[in-house]
C-alpha positions as a Markdown table, in Angstrom:
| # | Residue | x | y | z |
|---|---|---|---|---|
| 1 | Unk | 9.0 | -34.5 | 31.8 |
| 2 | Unk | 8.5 | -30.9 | 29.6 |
| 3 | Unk | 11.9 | -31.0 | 27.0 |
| 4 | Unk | 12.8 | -27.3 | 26.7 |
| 5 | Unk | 13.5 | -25.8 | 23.2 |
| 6 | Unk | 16.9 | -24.2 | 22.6 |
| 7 | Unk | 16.7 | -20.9 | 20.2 |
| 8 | Unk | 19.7 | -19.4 | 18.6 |
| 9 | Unk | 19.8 | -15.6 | 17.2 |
| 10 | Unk | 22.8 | -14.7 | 15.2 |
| 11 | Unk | 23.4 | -11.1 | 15.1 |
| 12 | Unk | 25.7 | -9.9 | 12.5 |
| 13 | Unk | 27.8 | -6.2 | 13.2 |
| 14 | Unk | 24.8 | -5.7 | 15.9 |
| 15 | Unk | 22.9 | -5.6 | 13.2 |
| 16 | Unk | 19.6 | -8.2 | 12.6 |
| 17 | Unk | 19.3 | -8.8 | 9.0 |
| 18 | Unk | 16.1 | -10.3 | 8.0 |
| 19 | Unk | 16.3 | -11.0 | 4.6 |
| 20 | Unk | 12.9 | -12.5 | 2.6 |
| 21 | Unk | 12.6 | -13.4 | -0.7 |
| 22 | Unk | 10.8 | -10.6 | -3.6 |
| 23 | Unk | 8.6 | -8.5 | -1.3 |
| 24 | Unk | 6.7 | -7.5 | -2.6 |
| 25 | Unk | 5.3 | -8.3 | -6.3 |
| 26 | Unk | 3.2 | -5.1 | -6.7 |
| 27 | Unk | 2.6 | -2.0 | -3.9 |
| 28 | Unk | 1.5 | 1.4 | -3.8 |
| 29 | Unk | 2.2 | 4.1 | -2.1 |
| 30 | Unk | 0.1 | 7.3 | -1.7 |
| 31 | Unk | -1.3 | 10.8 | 0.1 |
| 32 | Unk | -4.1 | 13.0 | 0.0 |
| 33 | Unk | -2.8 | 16.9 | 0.0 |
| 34 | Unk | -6.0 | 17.9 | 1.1 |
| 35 | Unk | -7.2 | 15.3 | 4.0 |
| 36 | Unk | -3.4 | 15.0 | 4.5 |
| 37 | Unk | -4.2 | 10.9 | 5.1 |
| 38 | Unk | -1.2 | 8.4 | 4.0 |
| 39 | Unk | -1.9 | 5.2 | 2.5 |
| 40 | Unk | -0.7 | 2.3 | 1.6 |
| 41 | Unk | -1.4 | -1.3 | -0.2 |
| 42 | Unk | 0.3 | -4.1 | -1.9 |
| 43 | Unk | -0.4 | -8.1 | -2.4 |
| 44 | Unk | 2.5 | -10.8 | -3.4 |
| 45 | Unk | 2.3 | -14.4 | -3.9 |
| 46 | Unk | 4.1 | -15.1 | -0.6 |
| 47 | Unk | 3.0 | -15.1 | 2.6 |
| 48 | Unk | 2.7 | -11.8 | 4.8 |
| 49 | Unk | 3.5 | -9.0 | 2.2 |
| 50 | Unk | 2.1 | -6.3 | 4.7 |
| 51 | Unk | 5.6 | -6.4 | 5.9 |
| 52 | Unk | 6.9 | -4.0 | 3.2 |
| 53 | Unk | 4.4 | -1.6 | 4.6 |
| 54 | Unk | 5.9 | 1.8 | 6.0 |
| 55 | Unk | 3.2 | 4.5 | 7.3 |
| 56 | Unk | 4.2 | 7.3 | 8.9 |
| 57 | Unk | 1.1 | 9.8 | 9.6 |
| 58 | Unk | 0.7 | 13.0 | 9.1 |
| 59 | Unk | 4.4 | 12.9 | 6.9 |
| 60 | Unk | 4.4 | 9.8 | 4.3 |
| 61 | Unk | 5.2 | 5.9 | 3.1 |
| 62 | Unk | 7.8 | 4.0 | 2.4 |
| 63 | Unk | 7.4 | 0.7 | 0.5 |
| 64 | Unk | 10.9 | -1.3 | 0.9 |
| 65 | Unk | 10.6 | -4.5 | -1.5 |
| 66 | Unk | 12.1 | -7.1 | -3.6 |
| 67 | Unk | 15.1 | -9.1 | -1.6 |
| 68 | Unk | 13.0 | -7.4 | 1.3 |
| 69 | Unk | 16.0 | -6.7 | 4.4 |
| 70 | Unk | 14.2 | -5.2 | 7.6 |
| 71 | Unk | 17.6 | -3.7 | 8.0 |
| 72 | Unk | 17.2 | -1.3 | 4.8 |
| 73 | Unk | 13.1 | -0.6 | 6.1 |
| 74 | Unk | 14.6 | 0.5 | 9.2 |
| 75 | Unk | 17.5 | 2.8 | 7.5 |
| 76 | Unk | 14.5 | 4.5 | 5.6 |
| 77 | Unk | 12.3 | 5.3 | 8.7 |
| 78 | Unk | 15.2 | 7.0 | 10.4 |
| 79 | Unk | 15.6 | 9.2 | 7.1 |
| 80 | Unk | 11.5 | 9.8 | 6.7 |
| 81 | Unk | 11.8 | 11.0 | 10.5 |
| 82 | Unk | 15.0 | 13.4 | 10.1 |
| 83 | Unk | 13.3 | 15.1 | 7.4 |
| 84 | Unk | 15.3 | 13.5 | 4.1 |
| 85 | Unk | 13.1 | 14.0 | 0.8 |
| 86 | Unk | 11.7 | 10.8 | -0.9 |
| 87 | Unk | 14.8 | 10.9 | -3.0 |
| 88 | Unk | 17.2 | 11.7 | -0.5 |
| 89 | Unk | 15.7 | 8.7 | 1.5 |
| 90 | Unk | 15.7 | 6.5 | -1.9 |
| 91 | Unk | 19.7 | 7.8 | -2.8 |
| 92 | Unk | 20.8 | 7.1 | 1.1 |
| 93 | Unk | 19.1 | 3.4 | 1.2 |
| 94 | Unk | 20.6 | 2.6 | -1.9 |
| 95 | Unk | 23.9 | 3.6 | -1.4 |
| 96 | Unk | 24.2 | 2.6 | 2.3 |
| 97 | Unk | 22.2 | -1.3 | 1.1 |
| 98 | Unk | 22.7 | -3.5 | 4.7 |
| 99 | Unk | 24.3 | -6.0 | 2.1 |
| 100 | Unk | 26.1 | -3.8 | -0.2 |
| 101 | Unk | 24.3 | -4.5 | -2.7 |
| 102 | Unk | 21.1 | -2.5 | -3.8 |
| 103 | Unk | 20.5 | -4.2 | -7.4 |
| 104 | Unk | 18.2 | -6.7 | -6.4 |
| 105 | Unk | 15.9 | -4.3 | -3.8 |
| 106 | Unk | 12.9 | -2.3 | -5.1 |
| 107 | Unk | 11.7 | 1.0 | -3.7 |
| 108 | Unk | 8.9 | 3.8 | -3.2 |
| 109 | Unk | 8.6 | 6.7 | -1.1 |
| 110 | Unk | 5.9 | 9.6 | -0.7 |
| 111 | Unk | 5.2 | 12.6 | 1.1 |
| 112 | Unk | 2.8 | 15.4 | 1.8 |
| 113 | Unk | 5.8 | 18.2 | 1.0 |
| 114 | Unk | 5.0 | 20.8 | -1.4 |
| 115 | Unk | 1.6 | 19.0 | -2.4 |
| 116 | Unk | 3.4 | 15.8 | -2.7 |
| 117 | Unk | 6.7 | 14.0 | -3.6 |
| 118 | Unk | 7.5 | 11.0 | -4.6 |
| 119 | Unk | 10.9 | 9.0 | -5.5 |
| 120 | Unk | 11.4 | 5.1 | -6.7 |
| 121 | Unk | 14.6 | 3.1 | -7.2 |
| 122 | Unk | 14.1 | -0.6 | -9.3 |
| 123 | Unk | 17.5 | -2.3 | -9.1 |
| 124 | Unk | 18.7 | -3.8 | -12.3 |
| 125 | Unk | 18.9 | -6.8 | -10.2 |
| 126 | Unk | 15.1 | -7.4 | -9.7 |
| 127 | Unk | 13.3 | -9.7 | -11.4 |
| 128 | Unk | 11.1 | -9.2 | -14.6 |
| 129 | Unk | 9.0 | -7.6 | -15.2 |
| 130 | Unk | 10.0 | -5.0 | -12.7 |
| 131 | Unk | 9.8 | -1.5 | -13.3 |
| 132 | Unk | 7.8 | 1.6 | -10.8 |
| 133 | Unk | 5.4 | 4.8 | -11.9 |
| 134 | Unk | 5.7 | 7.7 | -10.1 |
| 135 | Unk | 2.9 | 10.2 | -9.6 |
| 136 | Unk | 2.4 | 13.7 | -8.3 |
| 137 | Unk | 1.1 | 12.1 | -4.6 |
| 138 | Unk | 1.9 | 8.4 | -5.3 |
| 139 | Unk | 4.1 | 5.2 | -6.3 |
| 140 | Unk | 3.3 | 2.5 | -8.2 |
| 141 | Unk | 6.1 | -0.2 | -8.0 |
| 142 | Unk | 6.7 | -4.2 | -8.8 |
| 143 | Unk | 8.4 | -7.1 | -9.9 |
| 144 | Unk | 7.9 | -10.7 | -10.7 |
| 145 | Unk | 5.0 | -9.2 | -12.8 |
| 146 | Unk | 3.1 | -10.5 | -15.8 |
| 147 | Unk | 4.0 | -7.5 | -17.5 |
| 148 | Unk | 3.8 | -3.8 | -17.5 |
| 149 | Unk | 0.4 | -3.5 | -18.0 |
| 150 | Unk | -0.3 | -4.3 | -14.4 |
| 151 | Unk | 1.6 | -1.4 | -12.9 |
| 152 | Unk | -0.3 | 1.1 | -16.0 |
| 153 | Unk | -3.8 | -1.0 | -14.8 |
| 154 | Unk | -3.2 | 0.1 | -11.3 |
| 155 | Unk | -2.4 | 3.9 | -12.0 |
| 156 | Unk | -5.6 | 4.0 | -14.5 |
| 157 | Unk | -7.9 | 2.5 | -11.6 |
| 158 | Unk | -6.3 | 4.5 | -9.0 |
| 159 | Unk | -6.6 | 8.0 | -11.0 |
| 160 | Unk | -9.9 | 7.4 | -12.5 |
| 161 | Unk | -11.6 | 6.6 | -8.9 |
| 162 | Unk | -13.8 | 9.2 | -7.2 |
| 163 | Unk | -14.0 | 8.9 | -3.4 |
| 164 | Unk | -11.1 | 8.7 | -0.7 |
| 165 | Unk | -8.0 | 7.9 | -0.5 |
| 166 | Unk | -9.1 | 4.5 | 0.8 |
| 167 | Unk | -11.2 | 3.9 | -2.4 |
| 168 | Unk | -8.4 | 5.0 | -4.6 |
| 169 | Unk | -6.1 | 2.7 | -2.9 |
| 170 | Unk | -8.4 | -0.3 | -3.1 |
| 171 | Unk | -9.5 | 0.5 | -6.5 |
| 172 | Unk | -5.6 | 0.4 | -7.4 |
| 173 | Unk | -5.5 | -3.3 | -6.2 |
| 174 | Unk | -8.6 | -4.2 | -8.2 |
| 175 | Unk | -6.3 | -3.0 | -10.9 |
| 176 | Unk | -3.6 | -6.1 | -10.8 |
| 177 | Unk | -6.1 | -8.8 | -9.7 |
| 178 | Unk | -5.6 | -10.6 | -13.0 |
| 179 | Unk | -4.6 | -14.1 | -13.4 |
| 180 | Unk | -0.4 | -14.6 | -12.8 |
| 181 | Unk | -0.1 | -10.7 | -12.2 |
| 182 | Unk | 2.3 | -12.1 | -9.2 |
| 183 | Unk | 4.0 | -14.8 | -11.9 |
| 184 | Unk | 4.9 | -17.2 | -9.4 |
| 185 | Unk | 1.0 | -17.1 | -8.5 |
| 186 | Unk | -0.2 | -18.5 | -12.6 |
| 187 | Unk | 0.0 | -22.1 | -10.6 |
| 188 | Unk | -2.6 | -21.3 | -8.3 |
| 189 | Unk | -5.0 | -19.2 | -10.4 |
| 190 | Unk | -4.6 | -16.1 | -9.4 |
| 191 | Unk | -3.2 | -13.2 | -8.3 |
| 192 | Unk | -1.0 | -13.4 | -5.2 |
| 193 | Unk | -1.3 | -15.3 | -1.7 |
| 194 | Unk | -1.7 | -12.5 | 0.7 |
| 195 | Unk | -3.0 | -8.8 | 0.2 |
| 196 | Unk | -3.2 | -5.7 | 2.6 |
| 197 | Unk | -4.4 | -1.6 | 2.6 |
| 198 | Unk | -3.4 | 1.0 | 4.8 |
| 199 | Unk | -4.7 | 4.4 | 5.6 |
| 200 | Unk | -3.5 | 6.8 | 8.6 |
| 201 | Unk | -5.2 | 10.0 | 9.7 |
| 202 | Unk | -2.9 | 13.4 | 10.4 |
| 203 | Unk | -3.7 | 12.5 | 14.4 |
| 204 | Unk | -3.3 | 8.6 | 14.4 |
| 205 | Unk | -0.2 | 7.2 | 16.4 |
| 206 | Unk | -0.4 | 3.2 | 17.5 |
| 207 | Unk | -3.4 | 2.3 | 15.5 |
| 208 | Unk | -4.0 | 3.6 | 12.0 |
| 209 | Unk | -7.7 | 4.7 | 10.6 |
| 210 | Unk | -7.8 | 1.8 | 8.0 |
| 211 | Unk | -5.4 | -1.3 | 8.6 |
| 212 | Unk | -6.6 | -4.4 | 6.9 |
| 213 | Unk | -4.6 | -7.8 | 6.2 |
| 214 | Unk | -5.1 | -10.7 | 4.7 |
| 215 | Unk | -2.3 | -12.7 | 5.6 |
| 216 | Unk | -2.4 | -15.9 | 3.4 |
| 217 | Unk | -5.0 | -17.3 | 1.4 |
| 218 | Unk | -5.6 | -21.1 | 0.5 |
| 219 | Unk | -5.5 | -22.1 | -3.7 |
| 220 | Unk | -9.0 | -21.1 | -4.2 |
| 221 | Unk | -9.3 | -17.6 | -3.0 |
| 222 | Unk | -7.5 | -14.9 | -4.5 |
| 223 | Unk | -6.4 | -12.2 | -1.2 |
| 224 | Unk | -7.8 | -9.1 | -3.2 |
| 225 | Unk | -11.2 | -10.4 | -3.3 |
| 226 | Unk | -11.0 | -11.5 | 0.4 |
| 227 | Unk | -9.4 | -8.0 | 0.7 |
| 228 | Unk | -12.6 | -6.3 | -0.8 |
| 229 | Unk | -15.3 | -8.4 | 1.5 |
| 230 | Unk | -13.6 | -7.0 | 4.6 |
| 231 | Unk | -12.6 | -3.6 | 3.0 |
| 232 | Unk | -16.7 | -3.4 | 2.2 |
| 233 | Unk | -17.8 | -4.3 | 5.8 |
| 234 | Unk | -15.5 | -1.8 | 7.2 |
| 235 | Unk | -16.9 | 0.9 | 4.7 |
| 236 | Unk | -20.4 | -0.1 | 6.7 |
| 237 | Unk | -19.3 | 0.7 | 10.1 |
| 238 | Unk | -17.2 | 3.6 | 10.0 |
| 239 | Unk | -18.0 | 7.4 | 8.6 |
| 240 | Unk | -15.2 | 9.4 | 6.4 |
| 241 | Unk | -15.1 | 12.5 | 8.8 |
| 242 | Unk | -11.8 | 14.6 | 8.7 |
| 243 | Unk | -10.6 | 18.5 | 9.7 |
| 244 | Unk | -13.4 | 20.7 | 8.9 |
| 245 | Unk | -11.2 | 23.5 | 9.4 |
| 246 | Unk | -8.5 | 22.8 | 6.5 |
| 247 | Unk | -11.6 | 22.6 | 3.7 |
| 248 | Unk | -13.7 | 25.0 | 2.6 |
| 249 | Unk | -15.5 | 23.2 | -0.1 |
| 250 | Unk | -15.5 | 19.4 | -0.1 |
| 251 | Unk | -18.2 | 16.7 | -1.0 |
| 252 | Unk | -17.0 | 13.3 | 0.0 |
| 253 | Unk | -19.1 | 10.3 | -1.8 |
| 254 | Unk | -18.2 | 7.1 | -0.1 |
| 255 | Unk | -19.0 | 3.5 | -2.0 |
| 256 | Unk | -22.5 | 1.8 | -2.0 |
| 257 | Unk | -22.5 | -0.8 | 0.3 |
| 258 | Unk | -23.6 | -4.1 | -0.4 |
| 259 | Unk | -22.9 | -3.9 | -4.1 |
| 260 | Unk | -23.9 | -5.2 | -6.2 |
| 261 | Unk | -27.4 | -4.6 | -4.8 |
| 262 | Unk | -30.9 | -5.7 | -5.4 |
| 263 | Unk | -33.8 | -4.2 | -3.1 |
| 264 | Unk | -31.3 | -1.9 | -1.4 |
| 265 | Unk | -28.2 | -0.4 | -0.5 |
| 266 | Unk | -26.6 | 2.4 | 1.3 |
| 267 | Unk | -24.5 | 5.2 | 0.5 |
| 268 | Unk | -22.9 | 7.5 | 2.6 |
| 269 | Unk | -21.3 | 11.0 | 2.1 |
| 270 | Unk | -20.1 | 14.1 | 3.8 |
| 271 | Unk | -20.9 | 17.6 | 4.0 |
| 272 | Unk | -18.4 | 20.1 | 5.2 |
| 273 | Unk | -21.1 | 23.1 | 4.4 |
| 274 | Unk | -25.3 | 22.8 | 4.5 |
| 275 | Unk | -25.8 | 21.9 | 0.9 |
| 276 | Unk | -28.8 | 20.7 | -0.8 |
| 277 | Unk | -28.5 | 17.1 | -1.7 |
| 278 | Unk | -29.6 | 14.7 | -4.6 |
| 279 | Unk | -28.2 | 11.6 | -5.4 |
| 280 | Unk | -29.4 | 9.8 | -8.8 |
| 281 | Unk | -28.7 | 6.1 | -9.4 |
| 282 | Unk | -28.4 | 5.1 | -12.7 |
């Protein structure tokens, strides 16, 4: 005879509140004013930190973290989608917290307005380090961090990469992949536990362009690397294409693929114009 499972769900004012400890240690969150692609990525040294992970295409991101309530991510969308600004949509989650009580929760919000806003909120309540950078077109935000010097590592990478928005992104992780960056994550070796990067396309709607996760990883594999491998293979299999008619003049290198690389490798770009093409390798 089968015994049957009983499960109980407590809802509290109609309200689910779905509260997780210090997602997520370090995010970013970003646009491209001239593909008009969204992205996102972030890593932690708990389990699952794609959760934090807002996209909306074609409009922005929203990273909701720290003391992680799914309550305060879904007060955010609603504001992305009536049109608030990143700091309206900061202001209005902060003062309306599902708890009543913001200090511990950890924010950053972009959009493709005006060429790109941006708006981040670190609650005095956070653990340290915690602190967030905000760019022209992106947001670079943590906590539980080995020190400042991961969030400025992350920015440098990200800025300094050529390529897409994708690259940028993935460079940006590269960035924090140091030893304890996540300090709860010094026991283990590495960075953090899981690791995830986002991209969507102005047209996407269920699936996005570029969604890959690495959920959890065992002691002796740090999620960034494992985030690389299959951030690589995807690079083989798919071309950067986007709207011709939105850019006039526009080269797009992609990344060499394998690298490193003995006997070969392959690199692809895009041509919006016929252009003469040489590409040296140093």
């Amino acid at each position: 005879m089968k015994k049957s499972r009983l499960s109980v769900v407590i809802v509290i004012s109609s309200i689910l509140l779905v509260s997780l400890p210090s997602f997520a240690t370090f995010s970013i969150t970003a646009v491209d004013t001239v593909t008009r692609e969204v992205g996102s990525a972030g890593a932690s040294c708990i389990a699952g930190s794609i959760i934090l992970s807002d996209v909306h295409p074609n409009k922005g991101v929203i990273h909701t973290q720290a003391s992680y309530l799914s309550a305060n991510q879904t007060k955010a969308r609603g504001f992305m989608n009536a049109g608030y600004t990143p700091q309206q949509i900061v202001d209005s989650v902060v003062k309306y917290d599902a708890q009543g009580n913001p200090a511990p929760r950890q924010y950053g919000v972009v959009d493709l307005t005006n060429n790109g806003r941006t708006a981040g909120y670190s609650g005095a309540g956070c653990t340290d380090y915690k602190g967030h950078i905000l760019g022209k077109t992106y947001t670079i935000q943590g906590n539980i961090l080995l020190g400042k010097k991961i969030l400025d590592s992350m920015e440098v990478r990200f800025k300094r990469t050529n390529g897409t928005l994708a690259d940028k992104l993935m460079a940006a992780l590269q960035g924090a992949k140091v030893k304890g960056a996540d300090t709860r994550c010094n026991i283990y070796n590495k960075s953090t536990i899981s690791a995830f990067i986002r991209v969507a396309k102005p047209g996407d709607t269920n699936k996005f362009y570029l969604d890959i996760n690495v959920q959890d990883t065992p002691n002796n594999k740090d999620p960034i690397d494992s985030l690389q491998k299959l951030y690589d293979k995807w690079l083989s299999t798919h071309v950067i294409t986007t709207d011709p008619s939105s850019i006039k003049d526009l080269t797009i290198l992609g990344r060499n693929y394998p690298n490193p690389f003995t006997r070969s490798t392959k690199i692809a770009y895009t041509l919006f114009k016929p252009l003469p093409v040489e590409i040296k390798i140093l």
